[in-house]
C-alpha positions in Angstrom: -16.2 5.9 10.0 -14.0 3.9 7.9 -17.4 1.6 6.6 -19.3 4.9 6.6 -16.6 6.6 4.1 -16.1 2.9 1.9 -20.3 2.3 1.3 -20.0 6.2 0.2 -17.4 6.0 -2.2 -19.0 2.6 -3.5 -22.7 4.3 -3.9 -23.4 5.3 -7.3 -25.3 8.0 -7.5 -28.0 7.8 -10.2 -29.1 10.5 -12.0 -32.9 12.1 -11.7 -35.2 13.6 -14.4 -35.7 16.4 -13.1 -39.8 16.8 -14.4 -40.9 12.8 -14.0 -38.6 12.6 -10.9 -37.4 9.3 -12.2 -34.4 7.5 -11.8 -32.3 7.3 -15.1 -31.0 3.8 -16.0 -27.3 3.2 -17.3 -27.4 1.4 -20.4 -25.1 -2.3 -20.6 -22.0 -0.6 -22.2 -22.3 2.0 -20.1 -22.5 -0.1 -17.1 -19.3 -2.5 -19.1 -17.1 0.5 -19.2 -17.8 1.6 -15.6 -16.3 -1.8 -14.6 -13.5 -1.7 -17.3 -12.0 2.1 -16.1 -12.6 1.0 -12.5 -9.0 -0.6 -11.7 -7.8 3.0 -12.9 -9.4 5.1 -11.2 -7.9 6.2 -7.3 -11.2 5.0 -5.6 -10.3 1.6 -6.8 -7.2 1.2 -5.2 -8.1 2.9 -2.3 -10.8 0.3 -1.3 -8.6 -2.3 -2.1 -6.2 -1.5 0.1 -7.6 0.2 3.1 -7.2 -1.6 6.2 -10.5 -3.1 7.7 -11.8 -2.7 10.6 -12.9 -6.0 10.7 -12.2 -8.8 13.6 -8.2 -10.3 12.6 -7.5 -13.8 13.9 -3.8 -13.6 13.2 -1.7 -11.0 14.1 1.5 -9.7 12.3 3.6 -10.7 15.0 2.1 -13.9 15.7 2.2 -15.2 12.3 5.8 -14.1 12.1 6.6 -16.0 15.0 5.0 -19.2 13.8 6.5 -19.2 10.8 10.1 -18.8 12.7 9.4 -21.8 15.0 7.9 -23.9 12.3 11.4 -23.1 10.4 13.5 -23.9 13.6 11.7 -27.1 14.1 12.0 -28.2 10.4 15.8 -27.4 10.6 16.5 -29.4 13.7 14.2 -32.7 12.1 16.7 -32.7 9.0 
């Protein structure tokens, strides 16, 4: 649901004529300044910081506890 919601949010929806049934283009500055208000704007941040649902490797804990024994065996070499 989480990709369903995120490929929603990032779909633009064009505009139609409504007698040729055409899609309407967005000119180059138009298309400048959607990318230059993006980083304020709420969707924005919202995609940037919504946790994925994608496959993690390293795990909070794990890589806390690495970083602990690396420290422990750096501090016993010196």
């Amino acid at each position: 649901m989480n990709r369903k919601r995120r490929a929603l949010r990032r779909s633009k929806t064009l505009g139609h004529d409504s007698e040729s049934q055409t899609a309407t283009r967005l000119s180059r500055l138009a298309r400048f300044m959607r990318k230059l208000k993006a980083p304020f704007t709420r969707e924005f941040w919202l995609d940037r910081f919504e946790p994925s649902d994608d496959e993690i490797l390293v795990d909070n804990r794990v890589l806390c506890y690495s970083y602990l024994e690396v420290g422990l065996i750096e501090t016993i070499a010196s």
